[in-house]
N, C-alpha and C positions, 0 to 999 in steps of 0.2 A: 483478640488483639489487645494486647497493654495500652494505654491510652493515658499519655502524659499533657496536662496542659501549661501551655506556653504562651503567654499573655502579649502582645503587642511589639512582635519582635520579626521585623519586615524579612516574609521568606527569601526573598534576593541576597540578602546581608553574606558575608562572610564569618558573623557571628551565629545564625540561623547553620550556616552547616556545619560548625563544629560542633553546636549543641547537635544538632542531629548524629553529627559520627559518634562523639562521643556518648552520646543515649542508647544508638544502637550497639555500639559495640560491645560498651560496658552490661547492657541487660541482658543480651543476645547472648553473651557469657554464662549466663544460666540454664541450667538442660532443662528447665522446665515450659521454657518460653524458644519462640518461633525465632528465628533468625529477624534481626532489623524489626522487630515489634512497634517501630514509632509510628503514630499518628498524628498530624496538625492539628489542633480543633484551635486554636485561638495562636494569640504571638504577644509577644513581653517586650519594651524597649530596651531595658538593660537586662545585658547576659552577668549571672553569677558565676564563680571562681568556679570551678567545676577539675578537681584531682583525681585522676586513677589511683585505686588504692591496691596493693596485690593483695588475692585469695591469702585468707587464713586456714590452720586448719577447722579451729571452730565455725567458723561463718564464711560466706561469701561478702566479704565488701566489695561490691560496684564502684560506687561513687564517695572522694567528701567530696564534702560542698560547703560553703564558705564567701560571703554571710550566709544565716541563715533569711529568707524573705520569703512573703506569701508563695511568689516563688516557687523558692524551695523546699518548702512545707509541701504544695502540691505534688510536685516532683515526688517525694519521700512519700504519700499519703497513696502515691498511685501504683507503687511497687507492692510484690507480694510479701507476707510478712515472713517470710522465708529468706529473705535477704537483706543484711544488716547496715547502715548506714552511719558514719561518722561524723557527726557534728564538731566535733572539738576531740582533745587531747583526753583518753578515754571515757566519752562520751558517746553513748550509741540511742540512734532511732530506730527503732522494730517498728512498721504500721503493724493498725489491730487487723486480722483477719475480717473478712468482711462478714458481715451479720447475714445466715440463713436468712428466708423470707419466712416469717409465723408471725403470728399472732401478737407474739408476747416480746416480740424483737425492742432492743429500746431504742433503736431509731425510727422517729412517729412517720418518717418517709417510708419505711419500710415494712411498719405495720400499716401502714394504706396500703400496698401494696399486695399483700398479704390477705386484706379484706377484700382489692376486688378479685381475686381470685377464689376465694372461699365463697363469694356470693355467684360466678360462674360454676363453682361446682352444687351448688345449693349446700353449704356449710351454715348454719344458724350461728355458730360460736362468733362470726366475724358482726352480728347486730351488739352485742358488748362493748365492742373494742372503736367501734365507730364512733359513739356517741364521747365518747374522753379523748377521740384525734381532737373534739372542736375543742379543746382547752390547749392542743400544743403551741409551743412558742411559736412555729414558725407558720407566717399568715396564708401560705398558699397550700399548706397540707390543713390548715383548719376551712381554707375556702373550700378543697378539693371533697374534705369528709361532709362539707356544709351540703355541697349539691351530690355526691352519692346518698344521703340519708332525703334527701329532698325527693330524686327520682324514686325511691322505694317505698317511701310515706306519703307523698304529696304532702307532707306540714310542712310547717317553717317553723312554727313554737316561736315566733319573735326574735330568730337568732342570726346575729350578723357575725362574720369575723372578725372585722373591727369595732365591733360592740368594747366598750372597756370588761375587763374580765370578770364582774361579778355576775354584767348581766349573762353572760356568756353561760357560766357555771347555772342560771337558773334557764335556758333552754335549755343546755346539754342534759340537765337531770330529767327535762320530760322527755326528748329523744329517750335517755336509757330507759323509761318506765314503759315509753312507747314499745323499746327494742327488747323490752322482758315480756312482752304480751306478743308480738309478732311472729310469725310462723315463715320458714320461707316455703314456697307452693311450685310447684314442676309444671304448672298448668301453663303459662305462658312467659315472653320475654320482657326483659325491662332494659332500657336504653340507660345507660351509664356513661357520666357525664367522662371526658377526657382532655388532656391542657395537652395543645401543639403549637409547638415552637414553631414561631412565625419569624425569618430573618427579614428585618428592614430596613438593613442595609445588605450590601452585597461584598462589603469588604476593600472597593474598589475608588468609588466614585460615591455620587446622591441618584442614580438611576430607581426610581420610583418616587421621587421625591419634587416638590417644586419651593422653589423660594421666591414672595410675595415682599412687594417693596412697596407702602404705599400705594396700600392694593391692588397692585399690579401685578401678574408674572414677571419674571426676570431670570438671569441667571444668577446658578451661586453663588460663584467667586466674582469678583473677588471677596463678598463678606464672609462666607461661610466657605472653608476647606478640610478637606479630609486626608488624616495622614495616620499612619500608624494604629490605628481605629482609635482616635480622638477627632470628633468632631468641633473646631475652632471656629467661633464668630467671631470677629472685628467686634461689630459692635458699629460700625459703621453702616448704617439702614434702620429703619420702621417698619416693622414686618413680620414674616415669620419663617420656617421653611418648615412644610407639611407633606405626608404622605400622599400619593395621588390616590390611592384605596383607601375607603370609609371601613373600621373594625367594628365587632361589635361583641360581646362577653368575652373581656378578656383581664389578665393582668400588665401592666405594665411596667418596666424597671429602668429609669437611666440615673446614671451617676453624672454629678456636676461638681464644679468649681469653679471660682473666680481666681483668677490671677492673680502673683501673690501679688500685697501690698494696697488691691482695691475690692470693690464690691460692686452691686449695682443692680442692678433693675431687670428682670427677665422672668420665663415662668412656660409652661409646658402646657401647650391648649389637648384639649381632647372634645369627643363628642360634635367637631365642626360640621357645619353644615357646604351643601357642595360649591357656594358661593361663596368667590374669595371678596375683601372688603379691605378697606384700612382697619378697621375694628370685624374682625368675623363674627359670627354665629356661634358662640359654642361656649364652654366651658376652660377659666383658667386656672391651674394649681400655680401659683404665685411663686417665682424664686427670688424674688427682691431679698435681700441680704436681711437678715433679722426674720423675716416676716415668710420664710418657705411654709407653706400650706394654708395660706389664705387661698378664700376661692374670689374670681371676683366673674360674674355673669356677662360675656361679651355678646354685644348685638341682640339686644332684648332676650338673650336666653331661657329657657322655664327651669326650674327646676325647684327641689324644696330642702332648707335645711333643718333641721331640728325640728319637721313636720311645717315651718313655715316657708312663704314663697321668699326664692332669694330675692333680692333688689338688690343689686349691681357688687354687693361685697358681704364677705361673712367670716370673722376673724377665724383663726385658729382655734384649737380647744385646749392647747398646753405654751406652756411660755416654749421659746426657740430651743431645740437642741441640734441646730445646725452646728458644724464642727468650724475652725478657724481658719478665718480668708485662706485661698492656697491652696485647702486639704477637699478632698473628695465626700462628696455628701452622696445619698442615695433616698430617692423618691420611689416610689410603689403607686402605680393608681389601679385600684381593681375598678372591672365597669361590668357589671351585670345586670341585666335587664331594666335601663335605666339607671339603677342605683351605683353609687359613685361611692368608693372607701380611701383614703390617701394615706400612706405612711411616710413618715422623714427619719433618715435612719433608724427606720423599727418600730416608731412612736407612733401612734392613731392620733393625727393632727385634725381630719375634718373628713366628712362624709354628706353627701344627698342623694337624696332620690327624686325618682319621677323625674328624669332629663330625656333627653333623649337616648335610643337605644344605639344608635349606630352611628359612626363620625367619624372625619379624617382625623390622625393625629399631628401637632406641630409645634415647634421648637420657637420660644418666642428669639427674637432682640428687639432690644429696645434702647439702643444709642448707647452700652454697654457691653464691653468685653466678655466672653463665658465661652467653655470648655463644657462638651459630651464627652459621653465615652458609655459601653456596655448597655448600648437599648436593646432589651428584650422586651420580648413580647409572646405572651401564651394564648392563646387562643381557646377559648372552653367550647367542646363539642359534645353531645351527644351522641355517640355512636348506635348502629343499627343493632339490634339487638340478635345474637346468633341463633340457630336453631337449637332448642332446647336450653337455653339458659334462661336462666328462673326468676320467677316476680316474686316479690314482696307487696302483699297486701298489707292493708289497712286493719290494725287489730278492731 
């Protein structure tokens, strides 16, 4: 099934079902695809200008579309390259065909890919290609190749993914030396790490969720409301709203903003402990306006920064590259076994280890206004290892 995403655009709407007719009609118009190929995976609040364009003989135009927005970038990115798209007044978008799974694919998501399949069939070629994922840009494919080459070596070599990249570049090189000496062996199974998307929300409501008001339970609203998949605080309370399940190795993703015209005080706990408090137990990644990736230690927390113990604050490691009151920022916190890695739009702001390993997670206020939106969350497993798939020892 074709699979178009549609970002924050309420399925009830009367705009919701035109984009649906008009997606299915117009795609379903191509003999190579099923009739009505649409699928929900997410919803948009505003709908783009979307024209029928009629059949040429060189191409099939489906859709323009007009503006162009991430939007409809997606849209166009998710069709086959077989069918042509009009941007503007002789202006056309072709997507690329999507990239075979091998080795030498140049998309590093899909040479992961690629390698754990090679290492399921006992492929050796896929120990090369491993150890240069940990240099790719994007942090959850270098997390992802961190803990495959982890399960198959048991070494670490020193290597974090949010290490800055030189140190990176000097584990990755003894991974490869390691991966030019290693053999893979038929003799027994190896457990291979896997990221499962964990939804924590429902789409609907805060059901798994509680908000704490001065240390208190309470209800959400009226501080905290869910509309359109933006989660909106007042800003009106002292508190927080947290998950009722404690996670433990995972990655984490939510986008914020402050309203325009203001800023303010807030910041994203993890690592909590099951006691709620005015001040909790755990871990905070700072969203205070200037200052996103401070950590600051709540409720005697342990943990260590730059190998010493925290006490109660520990600045950032790059000046601000938060974007401008208004606009949508994006936080990262990876948490595996203990160890804590943080990005701010992309950036390696701060990192610890030795915390604790498992914890609720939760959404500060702090007598300031702020906007969620897009909390993901991956979850890292080990999977059982099948019959006959293959270990890698130790050279």
């Amino acid at each position: 099934m074709l699979q178009v995403v549609v970002d924050d655009l309420p399925v009830g709407s009367k705009y919701y079902a035109e984009l649906k007719a008009l997606l299915n009609t117009g795609l379903s118009a191509h003999q190579s695809l099923p009739s009505r190929p649409f699928k929900l995976i997410r919803r948009h609040r505003t709908l783009p200008d979307f024209r029928r364009r009629p059949s040429t003989p060189e191409s099939m135009t489906v859709f323009g579309i007009s503006p162009v927005t991430p939007l409809t970038m997606l849209c166009l990115l998710s069709l086959p390259s077989s069918i042509t798209l009009r941007t503007g007044p002789g202006d056309e978008f072709r997507p690329a065909a999507q990239e075979p799974v091998t080795l030498d694919a140049k998309d590093p998501a899909i040479r992961l890919k690629a390698c754990r399949k090679a290492i399921r069939k006992g492929d050796a070629k896929c120990l090369a290609v491993l150890p240069r994922l940990l240099l790719a840009k994007e942090f959850h494919v270098r997390l992802e190749a961190m803990l495959i080459l982890h399960s198959l070596s048991k070494e670490r070599f020193g290597y974090s993914p949010g290490q800055p990249l030189e140190q990176q570049r000097v584990a990755a090189l003894k991974w490869l030396r390691w991966a030019r000496a290693a053999q893979l062996d038929d003799s027994a199974g190896t457990q291979l790490p896997e990221m499962k998307r964990i939804d924590l929300l429902n789409g609907k409501d805060f059901q798994g969720w509680q908000a704490i008001d001065g240390g208190r339970p309470t209800p959400a609203a009226p501080v905290w409301t869910y509309r359109d998949g933006i989660i909106a605080c007042s800003g009106k309370a002292k508190g927080y709203l947290r998950t009722e399940k404690p996670y433990d190795n995972y990655i984490l993703s939510v986008e914020w903003r402050w309203p325009e015209g203001t800023g303010g005080d807030s910041g994203i706990f993890f690592m909590l402990s099951d006691e709620d408090a005015l001040i909790p137990n755990g871990l905070e990644a700072q969203l205070y306006s200037g200052r996103a990736g401070d950590f600051w230690s709540l409720g005697a927390f342990q943990a260590k920064v730059s190998g010493k113990q925290l006490i109660s604050y520990a600045r950032k490691r790059t000046e601000t590259n938060e974007k401008p009151i208004g606009e949508w920022n994006r936080m990262q916190i990876a948490v595996y076994e203990g160890n804590v890695t943080v990005l701010v739009n992309g950036t390696l702001q701060n990192g610890a280890t030795e915390g604790r390993r498992s914890g609720r997670i939760g959404l500060q206020v702090e007598g300031d206004a702020i906007e969620f939106r897009n909390l993901e969350l991956f979850q890292i497993r080990a999977v059982p290892p099948v019959e006959g798939q293959n270990k890698l020892p130790a050279p």
